[in-house]
DSSP file (Angstrom, degrees, kcal/mol; ACC not computed):
  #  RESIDUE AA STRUCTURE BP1 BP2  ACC     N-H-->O    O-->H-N    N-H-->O    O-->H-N    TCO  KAPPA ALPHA  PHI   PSI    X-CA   Y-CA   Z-CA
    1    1 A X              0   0    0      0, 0.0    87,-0.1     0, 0.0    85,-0.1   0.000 360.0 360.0 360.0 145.2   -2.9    7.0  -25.7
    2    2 A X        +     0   0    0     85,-0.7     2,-0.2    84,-0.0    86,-0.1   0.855 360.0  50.3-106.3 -32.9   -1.7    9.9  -27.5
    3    3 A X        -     0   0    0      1,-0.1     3,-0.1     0, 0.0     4,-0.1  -0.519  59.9-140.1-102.2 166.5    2.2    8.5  -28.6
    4    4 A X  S    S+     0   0    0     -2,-0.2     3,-0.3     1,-0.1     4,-0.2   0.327 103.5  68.1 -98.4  -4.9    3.9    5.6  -30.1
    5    5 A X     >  +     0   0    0      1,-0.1     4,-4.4     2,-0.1     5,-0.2   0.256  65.6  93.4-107.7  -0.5    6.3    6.2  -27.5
    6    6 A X  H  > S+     0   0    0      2,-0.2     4,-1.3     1,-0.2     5,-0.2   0.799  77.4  64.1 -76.1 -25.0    4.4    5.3  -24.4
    7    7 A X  H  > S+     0   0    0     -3,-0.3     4,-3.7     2,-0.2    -1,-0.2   0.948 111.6  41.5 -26.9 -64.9    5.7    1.6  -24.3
    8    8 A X  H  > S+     0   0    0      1,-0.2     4,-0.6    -4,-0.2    -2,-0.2   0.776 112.0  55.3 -82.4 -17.9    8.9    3.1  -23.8
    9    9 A X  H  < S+     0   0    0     -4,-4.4    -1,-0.2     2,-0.2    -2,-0.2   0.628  98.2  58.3 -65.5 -24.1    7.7    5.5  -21.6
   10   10 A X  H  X S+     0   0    0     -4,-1.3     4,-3.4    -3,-0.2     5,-0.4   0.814 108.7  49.6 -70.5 -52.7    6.2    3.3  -19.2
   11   11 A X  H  X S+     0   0    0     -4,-3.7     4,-0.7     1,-0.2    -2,-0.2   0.710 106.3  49.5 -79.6  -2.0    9.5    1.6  -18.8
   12   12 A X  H  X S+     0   0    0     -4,-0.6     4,-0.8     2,-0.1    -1,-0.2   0.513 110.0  51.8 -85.2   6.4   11.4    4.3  -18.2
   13   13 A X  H  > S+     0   0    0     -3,-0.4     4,-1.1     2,-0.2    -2,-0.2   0.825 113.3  47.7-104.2 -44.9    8.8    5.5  -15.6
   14   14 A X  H  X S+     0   0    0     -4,-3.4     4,-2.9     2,-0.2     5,-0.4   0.907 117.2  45.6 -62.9 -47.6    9.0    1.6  -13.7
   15   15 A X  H  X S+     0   0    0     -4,-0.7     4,-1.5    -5,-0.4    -2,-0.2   0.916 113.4  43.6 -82.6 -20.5   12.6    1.9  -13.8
   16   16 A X  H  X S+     0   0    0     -4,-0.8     4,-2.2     2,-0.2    -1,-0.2   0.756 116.7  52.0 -91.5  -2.9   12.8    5.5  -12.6
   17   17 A X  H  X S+     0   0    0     -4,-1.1     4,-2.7     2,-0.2     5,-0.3   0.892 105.7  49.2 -73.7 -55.8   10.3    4.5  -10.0
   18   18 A X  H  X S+     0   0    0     -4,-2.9     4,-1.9     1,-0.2     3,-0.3   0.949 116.1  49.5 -63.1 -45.2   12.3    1.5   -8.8
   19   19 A X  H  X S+     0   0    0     -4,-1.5     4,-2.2    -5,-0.4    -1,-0.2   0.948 111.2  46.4 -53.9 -59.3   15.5    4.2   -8.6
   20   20 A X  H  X S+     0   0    0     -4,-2.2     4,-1.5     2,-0.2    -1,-0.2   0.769 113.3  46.5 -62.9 -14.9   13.6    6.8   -6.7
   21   21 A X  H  X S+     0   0    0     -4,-2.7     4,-1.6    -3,-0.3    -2,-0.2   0.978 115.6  50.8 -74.9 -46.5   12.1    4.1   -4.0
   22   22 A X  H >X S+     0   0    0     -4,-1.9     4,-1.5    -5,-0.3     3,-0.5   0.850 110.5  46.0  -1.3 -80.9   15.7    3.0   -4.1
   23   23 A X  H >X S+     0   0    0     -4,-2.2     4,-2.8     1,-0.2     3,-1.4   0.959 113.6  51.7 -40.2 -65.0   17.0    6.9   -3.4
   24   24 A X  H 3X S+     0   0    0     -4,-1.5     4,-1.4     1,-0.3    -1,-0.2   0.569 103.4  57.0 -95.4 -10.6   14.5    7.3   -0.7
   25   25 A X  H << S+     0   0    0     -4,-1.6    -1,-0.3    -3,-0.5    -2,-0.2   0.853 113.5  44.3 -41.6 -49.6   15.5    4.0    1.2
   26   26 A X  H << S+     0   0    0     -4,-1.5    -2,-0.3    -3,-1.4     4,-0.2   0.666 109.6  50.6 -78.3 -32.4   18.4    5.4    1.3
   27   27 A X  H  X S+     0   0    0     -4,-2.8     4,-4.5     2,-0.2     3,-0.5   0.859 110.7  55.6 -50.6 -50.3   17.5    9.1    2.3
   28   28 A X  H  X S+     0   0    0     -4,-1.4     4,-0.7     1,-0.3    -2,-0.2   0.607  99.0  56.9 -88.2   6.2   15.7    7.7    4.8
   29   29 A X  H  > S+     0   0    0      2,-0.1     4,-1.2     3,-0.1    -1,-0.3   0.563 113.6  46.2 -86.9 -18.5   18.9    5.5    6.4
   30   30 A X  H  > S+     0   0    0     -3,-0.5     4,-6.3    -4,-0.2     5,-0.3   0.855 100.6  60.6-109.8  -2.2   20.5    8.5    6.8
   31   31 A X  H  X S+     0   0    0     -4,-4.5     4,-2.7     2,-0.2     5,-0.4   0.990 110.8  50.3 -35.9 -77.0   17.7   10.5    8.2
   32   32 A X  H  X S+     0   0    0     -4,-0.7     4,-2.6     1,-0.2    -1,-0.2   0.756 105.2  49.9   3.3 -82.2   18.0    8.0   10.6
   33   33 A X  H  X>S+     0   0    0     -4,-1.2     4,-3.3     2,-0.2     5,-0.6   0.977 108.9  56.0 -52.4 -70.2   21.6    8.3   11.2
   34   34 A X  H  <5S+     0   0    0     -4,-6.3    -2,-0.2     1,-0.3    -1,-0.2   0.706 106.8  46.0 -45.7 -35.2   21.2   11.8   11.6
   35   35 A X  H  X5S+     0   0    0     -4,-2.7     4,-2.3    -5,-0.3    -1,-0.3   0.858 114.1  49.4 -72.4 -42.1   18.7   11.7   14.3
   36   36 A X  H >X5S+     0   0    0     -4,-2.6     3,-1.2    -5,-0.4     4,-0.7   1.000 114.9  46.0 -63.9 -49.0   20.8    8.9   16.2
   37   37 A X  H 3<5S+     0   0    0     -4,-3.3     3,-0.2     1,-0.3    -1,-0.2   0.920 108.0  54.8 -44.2 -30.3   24.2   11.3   15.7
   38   38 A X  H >4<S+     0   0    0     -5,-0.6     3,-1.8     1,-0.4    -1,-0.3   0.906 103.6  62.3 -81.7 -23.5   22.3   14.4   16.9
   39   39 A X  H << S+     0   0    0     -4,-2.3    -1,-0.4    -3,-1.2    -2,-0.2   0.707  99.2  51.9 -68.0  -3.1   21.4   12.1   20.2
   40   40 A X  T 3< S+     0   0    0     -4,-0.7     2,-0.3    -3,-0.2    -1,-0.3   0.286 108.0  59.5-102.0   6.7   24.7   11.8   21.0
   41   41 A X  S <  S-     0   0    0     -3,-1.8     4,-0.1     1,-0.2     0, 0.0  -0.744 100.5 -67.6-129.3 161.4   25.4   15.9   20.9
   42   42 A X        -     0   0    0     -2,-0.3    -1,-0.2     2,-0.1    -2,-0.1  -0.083  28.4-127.9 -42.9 156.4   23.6   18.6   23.0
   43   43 A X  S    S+     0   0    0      1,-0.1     2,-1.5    -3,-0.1    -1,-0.1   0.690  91.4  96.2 -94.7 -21.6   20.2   19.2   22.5
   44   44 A X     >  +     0   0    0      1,-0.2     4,-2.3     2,-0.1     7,-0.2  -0.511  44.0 173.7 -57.7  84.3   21.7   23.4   22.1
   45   45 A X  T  4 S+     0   0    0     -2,-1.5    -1,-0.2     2,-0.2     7,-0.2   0.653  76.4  52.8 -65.3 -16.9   21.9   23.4   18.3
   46   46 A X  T  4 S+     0   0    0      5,-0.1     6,-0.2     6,-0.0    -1,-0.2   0.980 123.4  23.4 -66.9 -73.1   22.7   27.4   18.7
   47   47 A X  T  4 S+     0   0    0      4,-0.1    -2,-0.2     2,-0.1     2,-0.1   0.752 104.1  76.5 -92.4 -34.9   25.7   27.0   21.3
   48   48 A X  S  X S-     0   0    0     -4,-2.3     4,-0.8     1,-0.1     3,-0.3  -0.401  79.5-143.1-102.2 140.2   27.2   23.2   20.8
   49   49 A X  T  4 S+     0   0    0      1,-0.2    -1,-0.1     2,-0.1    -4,-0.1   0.510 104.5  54.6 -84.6   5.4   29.6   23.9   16.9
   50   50 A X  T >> S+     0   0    0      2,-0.1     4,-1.2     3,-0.1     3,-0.6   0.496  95.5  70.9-107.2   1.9   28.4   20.4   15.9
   51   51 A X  H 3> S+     0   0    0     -3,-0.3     4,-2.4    -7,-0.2     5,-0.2   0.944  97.3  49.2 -68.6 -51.9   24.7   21.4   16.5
   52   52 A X  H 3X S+     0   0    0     -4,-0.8     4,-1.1     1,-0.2    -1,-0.2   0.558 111.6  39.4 -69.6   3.6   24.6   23.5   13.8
   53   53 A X  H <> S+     0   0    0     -3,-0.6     4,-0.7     2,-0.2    -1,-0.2   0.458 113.3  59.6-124.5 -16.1   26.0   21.4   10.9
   54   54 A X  H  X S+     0   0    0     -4,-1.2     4,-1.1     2,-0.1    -2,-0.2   0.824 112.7  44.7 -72.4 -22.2   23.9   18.2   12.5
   55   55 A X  H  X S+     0   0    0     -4,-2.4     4,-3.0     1,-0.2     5,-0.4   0.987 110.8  50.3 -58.9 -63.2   20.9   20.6   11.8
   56   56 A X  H  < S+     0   0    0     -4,-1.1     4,-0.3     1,-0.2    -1,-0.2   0.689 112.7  41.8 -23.4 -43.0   22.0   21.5    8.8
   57   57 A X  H  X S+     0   0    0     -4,-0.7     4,-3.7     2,-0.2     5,-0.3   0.800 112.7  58.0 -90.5 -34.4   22.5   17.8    7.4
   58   58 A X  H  X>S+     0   0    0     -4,-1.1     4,-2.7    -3,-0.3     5,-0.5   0.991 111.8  41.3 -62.1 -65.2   18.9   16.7    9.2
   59   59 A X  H  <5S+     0   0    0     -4,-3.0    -1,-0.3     1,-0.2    -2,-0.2   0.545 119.1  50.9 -80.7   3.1   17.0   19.6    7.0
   60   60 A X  H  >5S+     0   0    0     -5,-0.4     4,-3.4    -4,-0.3    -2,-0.2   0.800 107.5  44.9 -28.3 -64.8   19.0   18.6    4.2
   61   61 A X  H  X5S+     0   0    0     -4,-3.7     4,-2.1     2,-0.3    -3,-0.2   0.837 118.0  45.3 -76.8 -25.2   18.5   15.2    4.1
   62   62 A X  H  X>S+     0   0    0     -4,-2.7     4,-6.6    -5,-0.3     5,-0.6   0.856 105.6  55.5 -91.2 -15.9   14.8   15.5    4.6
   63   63 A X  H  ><S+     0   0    0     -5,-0.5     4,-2.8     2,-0.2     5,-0.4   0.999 107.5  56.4 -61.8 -45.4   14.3   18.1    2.3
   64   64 A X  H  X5S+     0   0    0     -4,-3.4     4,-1.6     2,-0.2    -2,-0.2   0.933 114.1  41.1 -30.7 -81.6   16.1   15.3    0.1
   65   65 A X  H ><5S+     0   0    0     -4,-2.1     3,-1.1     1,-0.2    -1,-0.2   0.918 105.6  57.5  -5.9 -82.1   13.4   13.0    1.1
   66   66 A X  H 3X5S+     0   0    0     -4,-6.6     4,-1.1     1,-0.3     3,-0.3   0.890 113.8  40.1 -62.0 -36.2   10.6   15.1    0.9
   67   67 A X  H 3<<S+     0   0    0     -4,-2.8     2,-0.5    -5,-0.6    -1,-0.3   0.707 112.4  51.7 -75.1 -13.3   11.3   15.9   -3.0
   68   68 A X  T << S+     0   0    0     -4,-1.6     2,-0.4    -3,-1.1    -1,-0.3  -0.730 112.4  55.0 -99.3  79.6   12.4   12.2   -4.1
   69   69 A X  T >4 S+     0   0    0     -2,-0.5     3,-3.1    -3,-0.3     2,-0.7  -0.232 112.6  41.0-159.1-107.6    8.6   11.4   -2.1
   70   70 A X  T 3< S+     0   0    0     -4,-1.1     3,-0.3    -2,-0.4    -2,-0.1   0.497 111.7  51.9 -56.1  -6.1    6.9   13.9   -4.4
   71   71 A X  T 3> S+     0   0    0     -2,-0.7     4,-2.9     1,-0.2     2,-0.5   0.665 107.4  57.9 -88.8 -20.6    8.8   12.8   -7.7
   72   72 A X  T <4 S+     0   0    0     -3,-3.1    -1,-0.2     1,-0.2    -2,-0.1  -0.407 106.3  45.0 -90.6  58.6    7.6    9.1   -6.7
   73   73 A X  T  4 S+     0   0    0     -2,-0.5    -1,-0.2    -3,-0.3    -3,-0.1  -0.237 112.1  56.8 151.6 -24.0    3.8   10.3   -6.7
   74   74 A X  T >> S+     0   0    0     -5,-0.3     3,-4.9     2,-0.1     4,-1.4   0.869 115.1  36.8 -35.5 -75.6    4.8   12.1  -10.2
   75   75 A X  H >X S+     0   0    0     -4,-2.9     4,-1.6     1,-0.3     3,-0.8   0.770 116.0  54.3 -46.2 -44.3    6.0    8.8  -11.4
   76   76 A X  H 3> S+     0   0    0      1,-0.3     4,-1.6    -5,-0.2    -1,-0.3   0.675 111.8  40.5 -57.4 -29.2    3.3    7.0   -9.8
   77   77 A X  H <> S+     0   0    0     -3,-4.9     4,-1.8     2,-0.2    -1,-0.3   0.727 110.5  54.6-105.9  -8.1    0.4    9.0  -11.3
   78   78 A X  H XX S+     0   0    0     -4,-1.4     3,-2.5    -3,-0.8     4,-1.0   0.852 107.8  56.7 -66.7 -82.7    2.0    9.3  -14.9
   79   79 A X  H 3X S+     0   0    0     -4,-1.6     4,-1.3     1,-0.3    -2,-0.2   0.560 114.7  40.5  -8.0 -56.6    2.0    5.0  -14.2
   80   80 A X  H 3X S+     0   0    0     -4,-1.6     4,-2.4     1,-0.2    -1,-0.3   0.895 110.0  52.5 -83.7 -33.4   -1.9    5.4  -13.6
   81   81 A X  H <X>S+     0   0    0     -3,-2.5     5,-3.0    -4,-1.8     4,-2.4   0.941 113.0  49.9 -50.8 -32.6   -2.6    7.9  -16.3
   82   82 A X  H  <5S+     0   0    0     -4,-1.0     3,-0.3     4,-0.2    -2,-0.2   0.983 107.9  51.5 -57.6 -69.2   -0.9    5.3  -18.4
   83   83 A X  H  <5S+     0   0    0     -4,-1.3    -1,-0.2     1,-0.2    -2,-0.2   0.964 118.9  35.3 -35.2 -73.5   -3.0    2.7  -17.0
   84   84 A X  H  <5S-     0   0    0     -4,-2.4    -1,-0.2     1,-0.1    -2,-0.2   0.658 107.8-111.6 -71.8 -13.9   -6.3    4.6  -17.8
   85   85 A X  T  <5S+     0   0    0     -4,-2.4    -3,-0.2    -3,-0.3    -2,-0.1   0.649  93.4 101.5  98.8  20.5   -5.5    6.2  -20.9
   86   86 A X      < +     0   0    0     -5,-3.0     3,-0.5    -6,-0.3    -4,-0.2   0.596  47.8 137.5-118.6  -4.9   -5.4   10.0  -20.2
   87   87 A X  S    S+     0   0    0     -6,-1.4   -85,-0.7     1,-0.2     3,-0.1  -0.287  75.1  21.2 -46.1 113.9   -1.0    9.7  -20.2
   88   88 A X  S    S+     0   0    0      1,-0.4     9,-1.8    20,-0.2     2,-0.3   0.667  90.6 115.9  89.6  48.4   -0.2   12.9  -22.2
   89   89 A X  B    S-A   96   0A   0     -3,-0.5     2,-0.5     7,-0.3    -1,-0.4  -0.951  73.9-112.3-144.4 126.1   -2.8   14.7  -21.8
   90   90 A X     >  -     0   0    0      5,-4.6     4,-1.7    -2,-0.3    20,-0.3  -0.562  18.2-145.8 -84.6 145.3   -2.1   17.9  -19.9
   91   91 A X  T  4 S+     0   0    0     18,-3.6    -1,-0.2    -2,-0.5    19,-0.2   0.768  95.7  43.7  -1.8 -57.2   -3.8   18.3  -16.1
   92   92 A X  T  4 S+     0   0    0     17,-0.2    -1,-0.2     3,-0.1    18,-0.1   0.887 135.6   4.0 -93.0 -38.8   -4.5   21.8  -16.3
   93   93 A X  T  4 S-     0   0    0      2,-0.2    -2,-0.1    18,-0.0    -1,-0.1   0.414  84.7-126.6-130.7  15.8   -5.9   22.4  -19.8
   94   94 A X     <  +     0   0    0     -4,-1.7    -3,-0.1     1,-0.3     3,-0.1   0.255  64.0 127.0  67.9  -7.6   -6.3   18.9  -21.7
   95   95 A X  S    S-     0   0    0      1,-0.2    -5,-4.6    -6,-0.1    -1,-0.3  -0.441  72.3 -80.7 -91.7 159.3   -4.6   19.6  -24.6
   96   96 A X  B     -A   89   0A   0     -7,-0.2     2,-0.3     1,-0.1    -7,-0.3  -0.271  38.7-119.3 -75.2 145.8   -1.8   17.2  -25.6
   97   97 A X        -     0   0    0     -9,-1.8     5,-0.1    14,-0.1    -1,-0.1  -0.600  38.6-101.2 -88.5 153.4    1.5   17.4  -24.0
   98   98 A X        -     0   0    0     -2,-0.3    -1,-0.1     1,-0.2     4,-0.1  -0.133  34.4-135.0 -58.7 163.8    4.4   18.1  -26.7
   99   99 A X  S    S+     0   0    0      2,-0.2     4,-0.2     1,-0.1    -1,-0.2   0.198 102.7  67.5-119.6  31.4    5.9   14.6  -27.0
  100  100 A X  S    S+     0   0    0      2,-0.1    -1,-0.1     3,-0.1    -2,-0.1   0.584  96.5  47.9 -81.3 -40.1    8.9   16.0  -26.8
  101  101 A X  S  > S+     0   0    0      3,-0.2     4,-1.4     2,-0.2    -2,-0.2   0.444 106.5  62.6 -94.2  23.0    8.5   17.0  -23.3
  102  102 A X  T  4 S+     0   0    0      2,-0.2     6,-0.2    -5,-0.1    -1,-0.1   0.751 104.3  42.0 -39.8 -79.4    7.3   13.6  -22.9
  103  103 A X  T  4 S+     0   0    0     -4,-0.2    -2,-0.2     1,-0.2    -1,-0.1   0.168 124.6  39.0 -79.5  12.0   10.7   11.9  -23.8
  104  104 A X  T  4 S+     0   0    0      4,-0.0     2,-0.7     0, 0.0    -1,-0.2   0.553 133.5  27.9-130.5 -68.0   12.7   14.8  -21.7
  105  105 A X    ><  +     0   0    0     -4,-1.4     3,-1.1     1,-0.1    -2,-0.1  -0.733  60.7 171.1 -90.6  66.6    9.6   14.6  -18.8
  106  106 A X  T 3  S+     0   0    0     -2,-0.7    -1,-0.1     1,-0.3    -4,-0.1   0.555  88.8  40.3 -72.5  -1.7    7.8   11.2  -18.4
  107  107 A X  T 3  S+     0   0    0    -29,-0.1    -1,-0.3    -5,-0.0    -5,-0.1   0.366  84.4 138.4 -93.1  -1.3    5.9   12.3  -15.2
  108  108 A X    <   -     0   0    0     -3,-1.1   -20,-0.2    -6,-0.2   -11,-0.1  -0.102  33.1-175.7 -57.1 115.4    5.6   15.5  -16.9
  109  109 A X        +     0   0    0    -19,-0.1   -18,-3.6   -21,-0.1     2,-0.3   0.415  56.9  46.7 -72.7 -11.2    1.9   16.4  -15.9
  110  110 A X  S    S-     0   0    0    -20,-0.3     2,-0.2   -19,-0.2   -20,-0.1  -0.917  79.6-111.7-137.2 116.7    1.4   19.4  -17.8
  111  111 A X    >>  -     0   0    0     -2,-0.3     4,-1.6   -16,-0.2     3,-1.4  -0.554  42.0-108.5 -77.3 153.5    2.0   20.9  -21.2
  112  112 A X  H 3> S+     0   0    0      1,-0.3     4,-1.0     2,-0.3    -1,-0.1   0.453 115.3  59.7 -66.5  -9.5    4.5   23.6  -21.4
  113  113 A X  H 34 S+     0   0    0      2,-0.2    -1,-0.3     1,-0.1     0, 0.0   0.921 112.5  39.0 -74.6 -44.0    2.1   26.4  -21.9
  114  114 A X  H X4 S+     0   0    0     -3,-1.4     3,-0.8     2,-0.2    -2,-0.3   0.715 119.6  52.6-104.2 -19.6    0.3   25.6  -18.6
  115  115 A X  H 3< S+     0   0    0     -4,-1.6     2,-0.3     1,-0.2    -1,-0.2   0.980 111.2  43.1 -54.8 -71.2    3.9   24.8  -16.9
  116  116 A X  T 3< S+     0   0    0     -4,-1.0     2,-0.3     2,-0.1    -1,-0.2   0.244 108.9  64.9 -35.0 -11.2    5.5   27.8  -17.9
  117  117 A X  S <  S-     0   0    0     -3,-0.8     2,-0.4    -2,-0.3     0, 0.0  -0.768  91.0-105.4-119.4 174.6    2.4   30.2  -16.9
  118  118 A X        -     0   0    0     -2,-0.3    -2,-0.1     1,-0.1    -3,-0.1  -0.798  35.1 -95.8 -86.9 137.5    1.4   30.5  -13.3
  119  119 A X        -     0   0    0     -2,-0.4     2,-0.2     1,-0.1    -1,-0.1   0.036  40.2-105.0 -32.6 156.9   -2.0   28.9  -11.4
  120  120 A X              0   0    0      1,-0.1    -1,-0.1     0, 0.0     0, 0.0  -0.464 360.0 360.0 -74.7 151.1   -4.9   30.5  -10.9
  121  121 A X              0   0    0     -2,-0.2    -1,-0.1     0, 0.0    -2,-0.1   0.276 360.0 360.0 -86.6 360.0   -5.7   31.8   -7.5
């Protein structure tokens, strides 16, 4: 472990995990909801004028979803770098991540050089 700060990084990483499963309970009640509403409307999302703003809320809400799902598989894989010993250590080029973007990022996978630049093809 590369910080003195990873204690307190670990709990903020359980507690912003328990908040995003939390979030994504909740995304996914109104997914839900959205699908049930949109049975009750035309299936012409073009012609009906509540079709388009039940589309609208439906690829919202899962786009909502689908990014509190991939911040919970952040959190989840800082939690197992933690676990194994590589937490702050960057992905892409091994050098240590600032532990300033640490305390700002706690999934933060990446050092800010290799954020900041683009993959390789």
């Amino acid at each position: 472990m590369l910080h003195d700060d990873v204690p307190e990084l670990q709990q903020q990483l359980w507690a912003d995990r328990e908040r995003t499963r939390d979030r994504i309970a909740g995304l996914t009640g109104n997914v839900a909801s959205i699908v049930e509403a949109a049975r009750d409307t035309a299936t012409d999302d073009e012609h009906d004028p509540e079709g388009a703003t039940i589309a609208f809320e439906r690829s919202q809400a899962g786009a909502l979803l689908a990014a509190a799902r991939r911040h919970l598989a952040d959190v989840d894989a800082a939690l197992d770098r933690i676990a194994a010993g590589t937490y702050g250590r960057c992905e892409r080029c091994g050098l240590a991540v600032a532990r300033e973007r640490l305390l700002a990022r706690p999934a933060a996978r990446t050092c800010i050089t290799c954020a900041s630049s683009p993959r390789p093809a």
